[in-house]
N, C-alpha and C positions, 0 to 999 in steps of 0.2 A: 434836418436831413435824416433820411431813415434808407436803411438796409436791411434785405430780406434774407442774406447766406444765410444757409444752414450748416452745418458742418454733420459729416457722416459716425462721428463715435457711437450714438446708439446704434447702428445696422454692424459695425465694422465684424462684430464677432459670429451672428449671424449669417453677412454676406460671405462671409470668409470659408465659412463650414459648406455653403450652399456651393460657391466656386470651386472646392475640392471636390464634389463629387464629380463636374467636369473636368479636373485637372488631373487629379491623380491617375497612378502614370501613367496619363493616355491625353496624347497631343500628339495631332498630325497637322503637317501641311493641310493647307484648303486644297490646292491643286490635285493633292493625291486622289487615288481613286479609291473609293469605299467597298470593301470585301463584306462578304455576307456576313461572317463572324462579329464585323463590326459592329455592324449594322443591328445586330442582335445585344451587342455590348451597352450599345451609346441607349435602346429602347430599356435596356435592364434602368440606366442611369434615370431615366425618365422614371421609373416605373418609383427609383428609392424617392423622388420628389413627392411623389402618392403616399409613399409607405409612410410619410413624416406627419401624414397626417391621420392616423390612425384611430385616435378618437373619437372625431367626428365621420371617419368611413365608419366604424365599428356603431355608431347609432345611427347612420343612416342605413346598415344594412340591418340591423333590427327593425327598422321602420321597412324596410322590405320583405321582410319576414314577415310581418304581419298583412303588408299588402298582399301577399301571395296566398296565405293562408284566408284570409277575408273572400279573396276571390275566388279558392279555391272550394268557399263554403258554399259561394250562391249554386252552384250543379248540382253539389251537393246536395241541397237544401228542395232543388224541383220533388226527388223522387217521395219525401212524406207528401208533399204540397199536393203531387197528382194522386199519390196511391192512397191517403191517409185522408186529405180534405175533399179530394173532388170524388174517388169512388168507395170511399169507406166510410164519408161522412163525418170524422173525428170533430167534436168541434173542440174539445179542449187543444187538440195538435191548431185548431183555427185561429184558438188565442196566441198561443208560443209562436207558431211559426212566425208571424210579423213582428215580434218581437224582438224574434233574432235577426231579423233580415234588417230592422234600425238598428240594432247593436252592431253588428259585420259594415254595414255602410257609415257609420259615424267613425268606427276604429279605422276602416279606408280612410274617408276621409283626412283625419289627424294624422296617419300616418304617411298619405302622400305630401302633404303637405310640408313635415317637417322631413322626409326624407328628399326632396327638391330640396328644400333649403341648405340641409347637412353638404350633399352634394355639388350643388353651385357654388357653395363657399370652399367646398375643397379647391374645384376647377380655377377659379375666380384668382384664391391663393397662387394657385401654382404657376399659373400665366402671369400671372404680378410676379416672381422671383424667375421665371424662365427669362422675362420679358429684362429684370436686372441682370441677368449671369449676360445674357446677350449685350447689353446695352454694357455692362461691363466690361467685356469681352474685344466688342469694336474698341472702345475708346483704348485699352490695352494696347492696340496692333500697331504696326510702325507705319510710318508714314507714303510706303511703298502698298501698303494693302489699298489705302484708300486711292494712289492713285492707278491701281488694279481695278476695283471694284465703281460701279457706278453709285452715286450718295442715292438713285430713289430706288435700287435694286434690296441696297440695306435699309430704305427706309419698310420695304414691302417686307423683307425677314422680319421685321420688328412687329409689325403690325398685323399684316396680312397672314403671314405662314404663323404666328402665334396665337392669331384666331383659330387657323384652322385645326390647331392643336390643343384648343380650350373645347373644341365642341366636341373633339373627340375624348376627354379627357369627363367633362361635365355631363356630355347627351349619350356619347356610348356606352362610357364605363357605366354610367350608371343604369341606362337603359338593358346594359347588358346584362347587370347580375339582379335588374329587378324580375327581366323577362327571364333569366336562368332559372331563379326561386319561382313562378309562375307557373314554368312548365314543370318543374319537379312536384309543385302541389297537385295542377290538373295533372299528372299524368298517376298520379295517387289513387286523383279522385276514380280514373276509367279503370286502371284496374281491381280496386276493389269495385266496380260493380259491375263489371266482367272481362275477365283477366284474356280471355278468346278473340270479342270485337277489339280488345284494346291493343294486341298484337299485329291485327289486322290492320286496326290506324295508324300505327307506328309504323309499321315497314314500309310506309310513303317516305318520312324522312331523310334518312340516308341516300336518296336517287334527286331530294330536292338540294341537298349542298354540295354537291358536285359542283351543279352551274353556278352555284354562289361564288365557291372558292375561286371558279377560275374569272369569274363576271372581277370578283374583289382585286385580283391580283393587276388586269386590267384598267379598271379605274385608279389605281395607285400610280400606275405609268403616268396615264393621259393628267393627273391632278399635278406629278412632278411636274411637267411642260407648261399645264396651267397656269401654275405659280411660277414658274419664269417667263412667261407671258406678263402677269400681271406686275411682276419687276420690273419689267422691260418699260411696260404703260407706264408705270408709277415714276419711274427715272425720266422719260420724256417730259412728264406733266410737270417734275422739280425744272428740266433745263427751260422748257420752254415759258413758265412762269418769271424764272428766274431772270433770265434773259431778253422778257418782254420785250424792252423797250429798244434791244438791236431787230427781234424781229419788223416792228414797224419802220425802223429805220430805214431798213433793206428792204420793205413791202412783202415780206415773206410769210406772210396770215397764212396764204393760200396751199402755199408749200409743208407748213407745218398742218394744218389742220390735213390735208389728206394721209402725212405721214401718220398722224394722230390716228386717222380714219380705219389708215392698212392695220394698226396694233389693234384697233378695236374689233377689226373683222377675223384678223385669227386668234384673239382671247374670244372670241364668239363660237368660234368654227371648234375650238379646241374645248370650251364649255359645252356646247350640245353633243360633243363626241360624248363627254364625260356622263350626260344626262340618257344617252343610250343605253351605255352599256349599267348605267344604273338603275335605270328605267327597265330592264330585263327580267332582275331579280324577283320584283312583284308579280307579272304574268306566271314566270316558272313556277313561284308557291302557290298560287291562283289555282291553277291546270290541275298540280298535284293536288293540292289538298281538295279540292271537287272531287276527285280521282278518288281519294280516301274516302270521304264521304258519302258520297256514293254506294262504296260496297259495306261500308255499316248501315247505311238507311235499308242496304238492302238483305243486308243479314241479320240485322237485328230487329228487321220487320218481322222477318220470316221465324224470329223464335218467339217475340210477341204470338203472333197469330196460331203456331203449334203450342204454346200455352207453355213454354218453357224459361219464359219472362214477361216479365210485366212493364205496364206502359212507364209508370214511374221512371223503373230503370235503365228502359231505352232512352226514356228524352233526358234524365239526369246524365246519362251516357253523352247523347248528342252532343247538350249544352257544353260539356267540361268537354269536347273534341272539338266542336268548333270555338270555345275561348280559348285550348290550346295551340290552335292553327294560328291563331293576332299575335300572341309573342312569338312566337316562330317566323313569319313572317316580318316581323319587328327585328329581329334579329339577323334576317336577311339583307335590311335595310344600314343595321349598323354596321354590318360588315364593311359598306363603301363608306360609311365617317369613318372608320376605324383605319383604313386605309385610306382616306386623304390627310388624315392627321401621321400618320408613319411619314408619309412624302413631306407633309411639314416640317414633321422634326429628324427628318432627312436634314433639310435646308436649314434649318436653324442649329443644326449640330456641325454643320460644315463649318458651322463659322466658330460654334465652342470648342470645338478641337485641332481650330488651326492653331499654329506657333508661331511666334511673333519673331522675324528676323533680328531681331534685337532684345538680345537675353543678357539678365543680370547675373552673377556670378555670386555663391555664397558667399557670407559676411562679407560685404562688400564694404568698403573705405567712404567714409563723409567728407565730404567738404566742407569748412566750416566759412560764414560770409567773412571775405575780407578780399585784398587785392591780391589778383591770380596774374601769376606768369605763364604763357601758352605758346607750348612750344607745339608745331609738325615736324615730324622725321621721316621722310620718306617715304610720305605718301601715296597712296593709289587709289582710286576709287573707279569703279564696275557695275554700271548700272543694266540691266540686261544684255549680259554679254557686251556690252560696251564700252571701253577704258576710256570716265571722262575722265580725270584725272593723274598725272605721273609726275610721281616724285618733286612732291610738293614740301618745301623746305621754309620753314615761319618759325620768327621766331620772337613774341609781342608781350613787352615789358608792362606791368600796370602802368594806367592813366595814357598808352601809346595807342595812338591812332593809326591804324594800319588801312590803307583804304585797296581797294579792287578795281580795277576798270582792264578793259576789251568789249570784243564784239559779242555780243550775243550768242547763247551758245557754246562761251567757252568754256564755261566751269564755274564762275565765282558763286552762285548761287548753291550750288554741290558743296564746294568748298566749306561756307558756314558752315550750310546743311550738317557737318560732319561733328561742329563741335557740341552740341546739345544733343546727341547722339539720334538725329533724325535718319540715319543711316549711319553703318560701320562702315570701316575704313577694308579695303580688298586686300592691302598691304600697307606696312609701316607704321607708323602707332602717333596717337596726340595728346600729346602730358599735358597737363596742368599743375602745375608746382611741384613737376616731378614725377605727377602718379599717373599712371595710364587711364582715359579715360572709360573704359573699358572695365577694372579692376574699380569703379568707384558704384556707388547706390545711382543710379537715373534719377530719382526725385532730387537730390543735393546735387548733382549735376547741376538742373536744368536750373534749380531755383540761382542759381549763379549767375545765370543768364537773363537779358530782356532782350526782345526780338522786337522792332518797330518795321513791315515788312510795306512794299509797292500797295499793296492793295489792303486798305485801314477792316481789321476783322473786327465789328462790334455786335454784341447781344442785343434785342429787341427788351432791351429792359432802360434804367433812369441811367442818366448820365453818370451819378455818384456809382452804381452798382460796376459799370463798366470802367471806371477809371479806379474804382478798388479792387479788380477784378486779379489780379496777382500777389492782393495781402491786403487777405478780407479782414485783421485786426487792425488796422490802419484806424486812424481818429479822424473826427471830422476835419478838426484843422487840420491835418498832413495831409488829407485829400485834399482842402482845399488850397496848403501850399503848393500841393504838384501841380493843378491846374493851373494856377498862377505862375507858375514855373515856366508850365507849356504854354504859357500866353491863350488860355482857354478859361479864364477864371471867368472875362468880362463876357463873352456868347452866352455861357451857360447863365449867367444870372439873369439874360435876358431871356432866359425861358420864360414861360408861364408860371410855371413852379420850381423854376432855379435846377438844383441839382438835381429832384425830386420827378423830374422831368422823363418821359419816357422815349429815345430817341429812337425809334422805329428799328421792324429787323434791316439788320446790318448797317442801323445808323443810317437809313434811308432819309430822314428831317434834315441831314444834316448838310452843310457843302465840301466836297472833299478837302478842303483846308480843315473846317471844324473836325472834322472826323479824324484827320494825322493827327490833331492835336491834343485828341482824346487818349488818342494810342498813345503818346510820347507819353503826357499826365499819365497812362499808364503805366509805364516803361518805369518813370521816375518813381513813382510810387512803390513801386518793385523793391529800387536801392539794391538793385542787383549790381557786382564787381567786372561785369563783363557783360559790353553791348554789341547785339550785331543791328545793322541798318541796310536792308535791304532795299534801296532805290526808293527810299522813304518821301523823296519830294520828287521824282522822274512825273507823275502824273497830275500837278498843280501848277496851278497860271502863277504871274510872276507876282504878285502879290502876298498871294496862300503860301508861296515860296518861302518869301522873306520872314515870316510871321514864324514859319516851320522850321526854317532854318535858325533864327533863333532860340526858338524851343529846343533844337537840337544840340544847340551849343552848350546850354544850362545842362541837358542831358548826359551829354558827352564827358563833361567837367572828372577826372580822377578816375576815370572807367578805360580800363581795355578794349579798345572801340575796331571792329571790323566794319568797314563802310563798301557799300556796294554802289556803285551812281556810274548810270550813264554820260551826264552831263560833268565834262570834267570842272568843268568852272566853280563845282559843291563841292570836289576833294580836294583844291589845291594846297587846301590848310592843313592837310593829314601830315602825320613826323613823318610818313612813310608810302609810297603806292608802287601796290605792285599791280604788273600789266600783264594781262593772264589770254595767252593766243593756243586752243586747241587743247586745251588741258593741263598747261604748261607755263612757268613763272618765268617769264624772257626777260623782262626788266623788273628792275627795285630802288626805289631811291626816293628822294625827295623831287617835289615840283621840277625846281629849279635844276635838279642833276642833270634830270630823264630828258626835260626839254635841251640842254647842253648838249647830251648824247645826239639827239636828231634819230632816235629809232623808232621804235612801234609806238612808244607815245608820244613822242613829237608829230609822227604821222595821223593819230588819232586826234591830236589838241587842235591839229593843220585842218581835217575833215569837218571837223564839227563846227570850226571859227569859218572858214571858207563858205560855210552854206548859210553861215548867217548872214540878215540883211544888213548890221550892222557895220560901219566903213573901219570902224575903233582895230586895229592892230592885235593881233592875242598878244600881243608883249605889254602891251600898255593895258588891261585888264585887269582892274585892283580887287580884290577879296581879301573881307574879312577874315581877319582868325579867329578864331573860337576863344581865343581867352581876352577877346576885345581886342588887339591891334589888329591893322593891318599891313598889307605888303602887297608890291606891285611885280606882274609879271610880266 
């Protein structure tokens, strides 16, 4: 059997350094709304991601130094070419000249090359650690974010809005300080050979980025809505894939693909807007610089012809005007990467400087493994303005089985929820041998915990990775005693390759018995002091039941057990169940008390036995206990 974990120690110090440059002290809400000053803040934050790589900017921009200057020679180079070879005959200038002009185009050459390079690898970098602080970032948030946000809305931040913050990072920045160095050489070259027409070209400039700036600021809008367009698309495509097999159930192909169809027709409509107003930019430098042009061909004819220059210097003039017009123009163009990439890392900062409902508290208190006493005091829990929870009063001794049941709705699910700290509590506080859980570290919390929940959560990896998947130092054989445990040792062998085995995403190969089973084996394997069981077998035929239910009993054994289940006929072997109606703990007792009583769960044990087909009495109903005997109800 073989395992691929990795464990994170070599990035920790690294990733640690990179996260503070988002964290430090600056966290907001996602909801909040973004001020300019921020906005300004969060692009400095982006920019020290650059600065980190200094090195390789600082010989990429020497390799643009020389590309500007190389380029800056060929103009240069026309006016001996025409005055020296073609009307004065030189031939020694006949030999040099070609000489230099293969020396300037090989030094080009080598140094576009390796300046591409330097550059992409900056870009490349940065988006590989943007792409961890994010993906770091989500996995951070509490469990109320994810059910805020849609999973393909975050899958497009990750992917999509990060691309579009690489091109701007790799194509523009670089694009921009090559075409910068460019125009500083041609604009060298025009004035030293005539400082008069070279004023005359330039005063085109300043009337051509007017419409840039405001074309740029407009595309930044329309590219924000873009990308939550293609969120939008991206999230459909996760439900609707995801959910395949209810759409054909329902015949609903017809109904999703149109929906599908509307998202594709306004990321289309909202894309050619973008292409407009970027598509602008080119005609306006077009217009002008003909404009420009124009009045040097026509003034620097006219001092040709009065004999007060010569051809050389005119067309050496020309050339270094019209190659300074392509980066200018170039730079018109990155204006709109430069601002779809702001709109990106708009959206991908939303989510770096949101703050997670659920904060740890300096030097916080360990838990160390062993058997935990869990008390509630006076609970309350507030989930959007709305009290599921009040004054909730528990109080669950090691190895005690406290089980939950009511109607749907009422809270038990909230209830766990609270002790793994998947939400805070709105009031009243939930110790663990005393200590508030609140005042302890979150990681030694949870690792306290094993969660076995209704719906079996597996990775598209082998059978052994997912059942070592809560204590990746586990040995082979303790993996293989947990699955044995979970009465899943003998499926898995009958893989192909046993453990070694790949069980599809979400355990898709598997049948939902196999797959509870996997989870329990994972649960045990854990050897956590405190179990929750979330309606662990409510979704398996009677069969996958039995098999689970077994597994759970080996599980259950010495552990602080919170059991969730519909079907009372699973908890009747609990020390304890309480019946929870509207937020609220109406009854508490055992089996045998509650049905005595005749109250809310005698009425619930009456609804569920009454709709069966079966003739059998709920009194006369025998279940198992968990430590092997049973007893009749």
């Amino acid at each position: 059997m073989r395992r691929t974990f990795r464990t994170l120690n070599d990035y920790e110090m690294q990733h640690n350094a990179e996260v503070g440059l988002f964290t430090r002290p600056f966290s907001l809400n996602i909801m909040k709304k973004i001020s300019k000053p921020i906005i300004k803040d969060r692009h400095r934050r982006l920019l020290l991601l650059i600065k980190d790589q200094w090195f390789r900017l600082l010989l990429a921009m020497i390799c643009m130094l020389v590309i500007a200057g190389a380029r800056s020679a060929i103009p240069f180079l026309i006016k001996p070419v025409v005055d020296d070879i073609f009307i004065n005959k030189d031939v020694g200038m006949l030999k040099l000249i070609p000489l230099a002009v293969i020396a300037i185009f090989l030094m080009l050459g080598f140094a576009i090359y390796f300046q591409e390079y330097h550059m992409n690898y900056v870009g490349q970098n940065i988006i590989r650690r943007l792409r961890n602080l994010l993906y770091d970032r989500i996995q951070d948030l509490p469990i109320s974010f994810f059910q805020r946000e849609k999973t393909g809305v975050l899958m497009s931040r990750v992917t999509n809005d990060v691309n579009i913050i690489k091109n701007m990072v790799s194509s523009a920045v670089t694009g921009s300080l090559r075409d910068f160095f460019a125009v500083i050489g041609l604009t060298f070259v025009i004035f030293y050979r005539d400082w008069k027409m070279a004023l005359i070209a330039l005063v085109i400039l300043p009337l051509a980025f007017f419409p840039i700036v405001v074309l740029g600021r407009k595309v930044r809008g329309v590219t924000t809505h873009t990308q939550e367009a293609m969120g939008d698309l991206t999230s459909t495509l996760h439900e609707t894939f995801a959910g395949n097999k209810i759409i054909k159930a329902f015949g609903m192909e017809s109904y999703e693909k149109e929906r599908f169809f509307r998202k594709t027709l306004k990321l289309f409509k909202l894309e050619l807007k973008g292409v407009r107003f970027k598509a602008l930019a080119s005609p306006v430098m077009e217009i002008l610089g003909g404009l420009g042009i124009a009045i040097v061909i026509w003034y620097g004819g006219y001092k040709v012809i009065s004999g007060t220059s010569t051809a050389g210097t005119f067309f050496s003039f020309m050339a270094a005007v019209m190659m300074l017009y392509s980066p200018v123009k170039r730079l018109s163009k990155l204006n709109n990467i430069i601002q779809q990439g702001l709109a990106g890392a708009d959206r991908v900062f939303d989510i770096l400087e949101s703050e997670s409902d659920i904060q740890e508290i300096p030097n916080p208190v360990r838990f160390k493994r062993g058997p935990h006493h869990v008390v509630f005091k006076n609970v309350y829990f507030k989930y959007d303005d709305v009290m599921v929870l009040k004054n909730i009063n528990l109080d669950i001794r090691p190895g005690e089985i406290l089980a939950f049941v009511g109607m749907s709705g009422g809270g038990k699910t909230s209830l766990v929820n609270l002790i793994p700290r998947f939400y805070d509590v709105s009031k009243g506080v939930i110790l663990i041998d005393d200590i508030d859980i609140r005042d302890a570290s979150i990681s030694s919390l949870r690792d306290q915990i094993a969660i076995v929940t209704q719906e079996p959560i597996l990775f598209n990896d082998t059978a052994l990775n997912n059942i070592a998947y809560g204590n990746q130092n586990a040995s082979d054989k303790d993996i293989e005693n947990a699955s044995r445990a979970a009465y899943a040792y003998e499926f898995i062998q009958n893989f192909p390759d046993g453990f070694d085995t790949n069980i599809g995403e979400l355990g898709g190969r598997l049948s939902g018995g196999e797959k509870q089973r996997i989870c329990i084996a994972r649960a045990l394997l854990k050897d956590a002091p405190i179990l929750i069981l979330d309606e662990a077998t409510s979704s398996l035929d009677a069969t996958s039941e039995t098999l689970v239910q077994k597994a759970l009993e080996n599980l259950m054994k010495g552990r602080a057990t919170f059991v969730i289940a519909h079907r009372l006929s699973t908890v009747a072997y609990a020390d304890r169940i309480a019946v929870i109606v509207d937020g609220q703990i109406v009854e508490e007792g055992k089996h045998e008390e509650l049905m005595a009583r005749r109250g809310e769960y005698f009425k619930l044990y009456q609804m569920q036995f009454s709709s069966s087909s079966s003739k059998q009495a709920p009194e006369d109903f025998t279940i198992r206990k968990h430590a092997g005997k049973s007893f009749s109800i």
